[in-house]
C-alpha positions in Angstrom: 86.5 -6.6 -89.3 88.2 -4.4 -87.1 85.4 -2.7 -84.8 82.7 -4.0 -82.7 79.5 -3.8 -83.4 77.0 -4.7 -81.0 76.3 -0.6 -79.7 74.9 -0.2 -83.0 70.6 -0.4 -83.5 69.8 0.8 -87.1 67.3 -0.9 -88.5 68.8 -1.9 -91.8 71.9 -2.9 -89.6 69.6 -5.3 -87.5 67.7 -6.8 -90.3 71.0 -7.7 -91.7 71.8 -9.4 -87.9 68.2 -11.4 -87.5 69.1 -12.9 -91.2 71.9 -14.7 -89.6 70.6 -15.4 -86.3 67.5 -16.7 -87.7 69.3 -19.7 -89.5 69.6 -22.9 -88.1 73.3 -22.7 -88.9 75.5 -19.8 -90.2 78.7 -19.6 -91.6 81.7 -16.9 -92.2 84.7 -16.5 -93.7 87.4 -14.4 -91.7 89.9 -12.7 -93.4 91.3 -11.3 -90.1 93.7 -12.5 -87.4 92.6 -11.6 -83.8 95.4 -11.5 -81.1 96.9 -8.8 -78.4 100.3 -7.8 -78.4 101.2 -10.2 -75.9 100.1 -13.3 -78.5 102.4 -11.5 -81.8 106.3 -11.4 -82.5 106.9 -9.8 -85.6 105.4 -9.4 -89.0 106.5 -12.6 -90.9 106.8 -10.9 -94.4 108.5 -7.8 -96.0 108.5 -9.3 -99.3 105.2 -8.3 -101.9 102.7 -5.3 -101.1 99.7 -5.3 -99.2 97.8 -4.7 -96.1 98.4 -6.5 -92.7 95.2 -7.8 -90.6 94.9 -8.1 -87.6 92.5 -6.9 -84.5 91.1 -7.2 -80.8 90.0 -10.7 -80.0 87.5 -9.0 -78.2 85.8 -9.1 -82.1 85.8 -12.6 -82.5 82.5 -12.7 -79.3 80.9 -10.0 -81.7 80.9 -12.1 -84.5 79.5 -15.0 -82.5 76.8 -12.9 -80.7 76.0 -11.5 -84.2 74.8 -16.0 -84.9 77.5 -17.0 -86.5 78.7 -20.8 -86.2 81.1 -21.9 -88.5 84.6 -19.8 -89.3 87.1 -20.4 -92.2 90.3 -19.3 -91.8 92.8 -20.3 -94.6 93.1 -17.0 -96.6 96.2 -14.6 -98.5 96.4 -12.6 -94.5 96.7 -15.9 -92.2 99.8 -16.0 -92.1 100.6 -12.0 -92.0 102.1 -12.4 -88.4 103.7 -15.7 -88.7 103.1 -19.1 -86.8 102.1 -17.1 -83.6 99.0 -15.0 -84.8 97.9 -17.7 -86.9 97.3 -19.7 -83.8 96.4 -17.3 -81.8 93.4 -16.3 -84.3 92.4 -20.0 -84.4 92.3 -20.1 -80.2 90.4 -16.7 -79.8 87.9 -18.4 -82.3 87.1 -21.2 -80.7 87.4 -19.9 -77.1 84.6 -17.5 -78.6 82.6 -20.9 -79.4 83.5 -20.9 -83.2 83.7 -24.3 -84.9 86.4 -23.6 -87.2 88.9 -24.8 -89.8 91.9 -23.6 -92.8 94.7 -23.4 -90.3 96.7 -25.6 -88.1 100.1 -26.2 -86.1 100.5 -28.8 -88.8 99.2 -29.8 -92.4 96.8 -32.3 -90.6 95.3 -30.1 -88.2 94.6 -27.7 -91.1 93.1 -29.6 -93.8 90.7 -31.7 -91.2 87.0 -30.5 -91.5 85.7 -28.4 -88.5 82.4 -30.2 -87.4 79.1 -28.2 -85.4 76.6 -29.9 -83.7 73.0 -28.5 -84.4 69.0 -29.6 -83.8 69.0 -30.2 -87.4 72.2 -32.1 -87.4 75.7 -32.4 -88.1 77.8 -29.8 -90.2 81.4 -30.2 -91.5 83.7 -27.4 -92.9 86.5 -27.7 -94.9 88.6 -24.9 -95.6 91.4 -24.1 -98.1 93.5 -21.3 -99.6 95.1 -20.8 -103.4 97.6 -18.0 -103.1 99.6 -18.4 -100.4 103.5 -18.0 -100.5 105.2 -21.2 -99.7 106.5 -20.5 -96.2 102.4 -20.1 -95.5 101.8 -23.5 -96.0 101.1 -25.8 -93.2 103.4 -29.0 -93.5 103.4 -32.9 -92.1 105.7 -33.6 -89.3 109.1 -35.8 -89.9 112.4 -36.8 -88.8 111.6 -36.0 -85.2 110.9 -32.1 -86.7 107.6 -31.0 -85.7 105.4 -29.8 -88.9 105.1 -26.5 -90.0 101.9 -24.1 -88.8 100.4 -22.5 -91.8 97.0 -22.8 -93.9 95.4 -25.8 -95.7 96.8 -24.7 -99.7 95.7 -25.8 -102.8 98.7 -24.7 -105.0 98.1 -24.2 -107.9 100.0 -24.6 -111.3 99.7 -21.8 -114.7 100.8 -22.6 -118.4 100.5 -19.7 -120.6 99.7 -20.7 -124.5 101.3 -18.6 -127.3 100.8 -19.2 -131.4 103.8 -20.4 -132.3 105.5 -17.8 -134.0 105.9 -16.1 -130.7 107.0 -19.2 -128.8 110.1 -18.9 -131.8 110.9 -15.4 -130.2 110.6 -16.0 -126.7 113.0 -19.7 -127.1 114.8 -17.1 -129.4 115.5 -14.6 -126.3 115.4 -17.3 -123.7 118.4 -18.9 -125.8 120.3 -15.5 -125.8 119.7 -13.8 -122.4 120.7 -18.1 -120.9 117.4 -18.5 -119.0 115.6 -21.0 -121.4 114.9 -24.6 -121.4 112.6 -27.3 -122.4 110.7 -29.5 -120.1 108.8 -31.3 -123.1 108.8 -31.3 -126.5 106.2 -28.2 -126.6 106.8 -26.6 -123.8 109.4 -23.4 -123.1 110.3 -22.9 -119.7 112.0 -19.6 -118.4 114.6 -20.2 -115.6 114.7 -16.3 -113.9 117.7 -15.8 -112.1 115.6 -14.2 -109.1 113.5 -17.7 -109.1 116.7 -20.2 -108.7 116.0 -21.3 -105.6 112.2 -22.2 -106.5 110.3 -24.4 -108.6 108.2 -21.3 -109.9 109.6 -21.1 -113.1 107.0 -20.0 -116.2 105.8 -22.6 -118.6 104.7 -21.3 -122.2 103.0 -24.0 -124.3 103.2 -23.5 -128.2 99.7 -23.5 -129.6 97.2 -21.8 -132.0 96.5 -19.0 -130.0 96.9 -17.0 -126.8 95.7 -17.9 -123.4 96.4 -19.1 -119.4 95.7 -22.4 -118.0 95.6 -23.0 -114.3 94.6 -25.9 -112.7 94.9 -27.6 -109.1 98.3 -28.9 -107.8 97.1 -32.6 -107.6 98.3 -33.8 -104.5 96.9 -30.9 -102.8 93.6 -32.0 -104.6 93.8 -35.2 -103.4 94.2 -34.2 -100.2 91.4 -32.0 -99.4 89.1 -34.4 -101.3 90.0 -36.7 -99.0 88.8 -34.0 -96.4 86.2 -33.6 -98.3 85.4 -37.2 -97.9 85.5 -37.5 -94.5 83.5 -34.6 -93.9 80.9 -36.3 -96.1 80.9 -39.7 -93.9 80.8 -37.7 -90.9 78.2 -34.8 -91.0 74.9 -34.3 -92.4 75.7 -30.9 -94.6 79.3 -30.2 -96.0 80.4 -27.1 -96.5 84.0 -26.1 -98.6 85.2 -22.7 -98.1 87.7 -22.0 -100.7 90.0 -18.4 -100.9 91.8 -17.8 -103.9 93.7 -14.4 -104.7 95.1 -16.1 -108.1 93.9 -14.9 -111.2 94.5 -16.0 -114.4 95.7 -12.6 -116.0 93.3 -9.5 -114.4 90.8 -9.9 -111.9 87.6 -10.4 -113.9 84.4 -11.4 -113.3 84.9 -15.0 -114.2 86.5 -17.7 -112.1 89.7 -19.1 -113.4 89.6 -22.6 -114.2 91.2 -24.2 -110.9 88.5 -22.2 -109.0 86.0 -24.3 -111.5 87.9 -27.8 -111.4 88.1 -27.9 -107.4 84.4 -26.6 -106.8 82.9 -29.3 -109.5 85.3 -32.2 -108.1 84.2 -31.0 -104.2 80.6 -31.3 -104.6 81.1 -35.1 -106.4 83.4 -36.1 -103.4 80.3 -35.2 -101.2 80.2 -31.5 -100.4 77.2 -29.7 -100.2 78.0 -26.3 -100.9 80.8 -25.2 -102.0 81.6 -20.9 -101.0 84.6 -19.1 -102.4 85.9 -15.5 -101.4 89.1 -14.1 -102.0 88.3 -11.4 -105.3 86.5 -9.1 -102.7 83.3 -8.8 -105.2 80.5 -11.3 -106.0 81.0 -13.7 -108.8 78.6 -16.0 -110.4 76.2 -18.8 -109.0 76.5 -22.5 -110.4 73.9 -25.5 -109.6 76.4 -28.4 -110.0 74.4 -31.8 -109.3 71.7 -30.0 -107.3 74.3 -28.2 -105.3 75.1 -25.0 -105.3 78.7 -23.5 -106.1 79.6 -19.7 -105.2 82.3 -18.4 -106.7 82.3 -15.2 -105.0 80.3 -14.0 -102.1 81.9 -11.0 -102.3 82.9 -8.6 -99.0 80.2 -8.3 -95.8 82.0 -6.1 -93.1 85.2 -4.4 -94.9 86.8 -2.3 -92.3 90.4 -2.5 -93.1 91.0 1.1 -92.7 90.5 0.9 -89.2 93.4 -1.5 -88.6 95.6 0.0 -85.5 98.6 -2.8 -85.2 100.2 -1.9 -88.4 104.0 -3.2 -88.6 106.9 -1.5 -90.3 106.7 -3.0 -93.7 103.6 -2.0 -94.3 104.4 1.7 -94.3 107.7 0.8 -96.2 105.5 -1.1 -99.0 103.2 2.0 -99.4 106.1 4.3 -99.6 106.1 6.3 -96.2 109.0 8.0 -95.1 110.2 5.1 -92.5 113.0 7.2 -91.2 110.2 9.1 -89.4 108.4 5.9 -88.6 108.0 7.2 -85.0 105.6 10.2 -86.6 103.6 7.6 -88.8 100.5 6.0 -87.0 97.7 3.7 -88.7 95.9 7.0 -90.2 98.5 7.3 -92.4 97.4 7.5 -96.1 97.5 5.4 -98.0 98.2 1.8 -95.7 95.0 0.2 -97.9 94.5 1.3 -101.1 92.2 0.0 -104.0 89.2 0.4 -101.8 87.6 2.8 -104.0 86.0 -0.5 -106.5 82.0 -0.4 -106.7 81.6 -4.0 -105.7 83.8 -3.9 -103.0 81.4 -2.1 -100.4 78.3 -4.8 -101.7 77.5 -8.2 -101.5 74.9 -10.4 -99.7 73.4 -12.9 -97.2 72.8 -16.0 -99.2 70.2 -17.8 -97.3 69.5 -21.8 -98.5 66.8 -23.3 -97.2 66.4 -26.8 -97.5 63.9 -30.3 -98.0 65.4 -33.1 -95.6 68.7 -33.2 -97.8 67.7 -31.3 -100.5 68.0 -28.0 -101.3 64.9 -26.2 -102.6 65.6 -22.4 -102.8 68.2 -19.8 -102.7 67.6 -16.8 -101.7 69.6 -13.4 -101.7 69.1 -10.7 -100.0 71.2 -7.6 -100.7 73.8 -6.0 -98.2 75.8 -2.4 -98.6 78.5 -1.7 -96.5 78.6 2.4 -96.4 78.9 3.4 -99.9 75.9 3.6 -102.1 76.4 1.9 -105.8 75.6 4.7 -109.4 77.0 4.5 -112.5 79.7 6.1 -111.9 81.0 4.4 -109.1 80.3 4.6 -104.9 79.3 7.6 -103.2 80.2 7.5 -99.1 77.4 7.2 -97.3 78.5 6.3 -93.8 81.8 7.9 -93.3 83.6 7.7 -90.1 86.0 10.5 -88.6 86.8 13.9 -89.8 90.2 13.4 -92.2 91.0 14.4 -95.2 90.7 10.9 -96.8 87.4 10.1 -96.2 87.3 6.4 -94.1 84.1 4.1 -95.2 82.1 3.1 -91.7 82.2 -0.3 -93.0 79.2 -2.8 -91.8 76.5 -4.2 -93.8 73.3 -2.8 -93.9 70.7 -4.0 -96.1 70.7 -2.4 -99.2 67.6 -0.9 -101.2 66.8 1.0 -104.2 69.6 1.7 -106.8 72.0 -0.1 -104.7 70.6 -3.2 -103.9 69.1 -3.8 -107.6 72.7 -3.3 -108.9 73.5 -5.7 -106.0 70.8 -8.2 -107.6 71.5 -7.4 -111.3 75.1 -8.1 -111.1 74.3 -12.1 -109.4 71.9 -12.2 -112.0 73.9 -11.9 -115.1 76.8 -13.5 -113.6 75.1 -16.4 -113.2 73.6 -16.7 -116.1 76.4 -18.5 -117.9 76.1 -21.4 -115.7 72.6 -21.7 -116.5 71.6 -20.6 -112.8 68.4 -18.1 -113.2 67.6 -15.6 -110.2 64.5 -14.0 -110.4 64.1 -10.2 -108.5 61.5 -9.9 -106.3 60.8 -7.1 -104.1 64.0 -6.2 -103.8 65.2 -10.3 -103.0 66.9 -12.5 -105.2 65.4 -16.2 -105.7 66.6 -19.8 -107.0 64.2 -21.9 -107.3 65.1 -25.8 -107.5 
């Protein structure tokens, strides 16, 4: 989000606003940072390519006017201006009346659950982040040295299986180019001279086949099920936010297998939903002891080409001409490529409504944000500005027709593999429990 909002009165704009309004409690995940000039120092990295995020505090009383509650905040861009937009994000949230949690001034403050007072009762949120370079990570104070600001992680760890006439070859060419080594028996480990100085290195398992395990780092596990825990003897609902950018080869549209491990073992340490975000498209829809997992919710406002503070390496990464970096300004194209995906511009609200404790239905309703789904891709339908590259308006509206049945099809068959059935109904998805 990088606009406000509130000037706006379209009907399939305000129906989008009463769905979250009209809920006893409402949650979001931000993948922003809010802060002025006067809160920022400098970008904090220069080192792998993507867009920076950051906007107007002034947005962060939108979003709460709009009935939000709840805001997770560990994600890939928290960390995009260093410790001092990190915490200046998390103070414009809460000074907008946001219970919120992911980030900290140390690895305590970030992993502890956010909690929300409501008529209904107590809500917790816990909120963690798989993808985040290391100097992202919030740390534990020691040795009189205070701990480092940063996001709640859960690292996690690959292995990639090969048959075992390749794992010959590639302990073959490790041997000869002096950057193998064995940790195990049956494991090859590569040793990159441009990795030296981290404990990154490849592991490549021998085995019948081809494939790539991840799996949780298990103290980081440990650790936010112990949140987890706590959230559980505390509050009434639980809610885990989880953001992961890792994939286990291409983006597809199945989680990897950490994704799976962390949301199956957050829900039996007591969570009651479990919501991750990160792919920017919907993923499928699990029902894992009567509580439901999302993989994916998928994008709601995406309005990243409106970003205005845009810092020097950003134009470097996208290959502008920096010694005129005094002619560049944030219209430059591109700054954020890769918008042009079909289920980037769609998702939608997931509305759960509950039995006492138990959840009885799940239902989804459709949202577009400004580009209208075919066959052959998205077609602009809300464009904003008079450029030669077209710029996508960006909220949600709620989408009907072609748009929102692809919305509804795709959730469907998605979910399916998990055993999760949605039925369509005028134009709504349902879960019934």
């Amino acid at each position: 989000m990088s606009r406000p909002f509130s000037a706006y009165e379209e009907p399939e704009f305000r129906a989008v606003l009463d769905l979250l309004a009209d809920s006893d409690v409402t949650y979001a995940h931000l993948e922003m940072n809010f802060g002025t000039a006067d809160d920022l120092e400098w970008a904090s990295r220069g080192d792998w390519i993507a867009s920076y995020m950051i906007a107007e505090p002034d947005l962060a009383a939108e979003l709460r006017a709009a009935g939000i509650d709840l805001l997770s905040l560990a994600h890939n861009h928290s960390f995009d201006f260093g410790p001092s937009g990190l915490l200046a994000t998390a103070r414009h949230c809460r000074a907008a009346g946001f219970a919120c949690a992911g980030t900290g001034r140390d690895l305590e403050e970030a992993r502890e659950p956010a909690f929300l007072e409501t008529r209904k009762g107590r809500v917790a949120l816990v909120s963690t982040s798989s993808g985040n370079k290391a100097y992202e990570w919030a740390s534990h104070p020691k040795a009189q040295l205070r701990g480092r600001p940063g996001v709640n992680p859960l690292r996690v760890s690959m292995k990639y299986e090969i048959d075992r006439a390749a794992a010959a070859e590639l302990e073959r060419l490790a041997g000869r180019l002096g950057i193998g080594g064995r940790r195990e028996a049956s494991e090859i480990v590569l040793n990159f001279p441009g990795d030296q100085s981290t404990r990154t290195a490849p592991t490549f398992v021998a085995g019948e086949g081809f494939g790539v395990f991840s799996e949780c780092h298990p103290r980081d596990l440990e650790g936010n099920l112990r949140s987890i825990g706590e959230a559980a003897a505390m509050a009434d609902l639980v809610m885990v936010a989880h953001h992961f950018n890792v994939s286990e080869g291409p983006r597809s549209d199945n989680p990897p297998r950490f994704a799976r491990q962390f949301a199956h073992a957050a829900i039996e340490a007591g969570a009651d939903i479990y919501i991750g975000h990160g792919w920017h498209k919907t993923l499928g829809i699990e029902i894992h002891d009567g509580k439901p997992i999302f993989y994916g919710v998928g994008n709601f406002i995406c309005q990243s080409e409106f970003v205005r503070r845009v810092p020097y390496d950003s134009y470097e990464a996208w290959d502008h001409d920096v010694d005129r970096l005094a002619t560049l300004n944030a219209a430059a194209y591109p700054l954020h490529p890769g918008l042009d995906l079909a289920p980037w511009w769609s998702s939608a609200v997931f509305a759960l409504a509950y039995d006492g404790d138990v959840l009885k239905e799940i239902r989804l309703h459709p949202v577009e944000m400004g580009r209208r789904t075919t066959p052959d891709g998205t077609v602009i339908t809300r464009r904003t500005g008079k450029g030669s590259h077209a710029l996508t308006e960006g909220r949600p509206f709620l989408a009907d027709g072609e748009t929102g049945e692809a919305v509804l099809r795709r959730l469907k068959s998605l979910s399916e593999p998990f055993g999760t059935r949605i039925d369509i109904e005028k134009g709504i998805g349902v879960i019934r429990l």
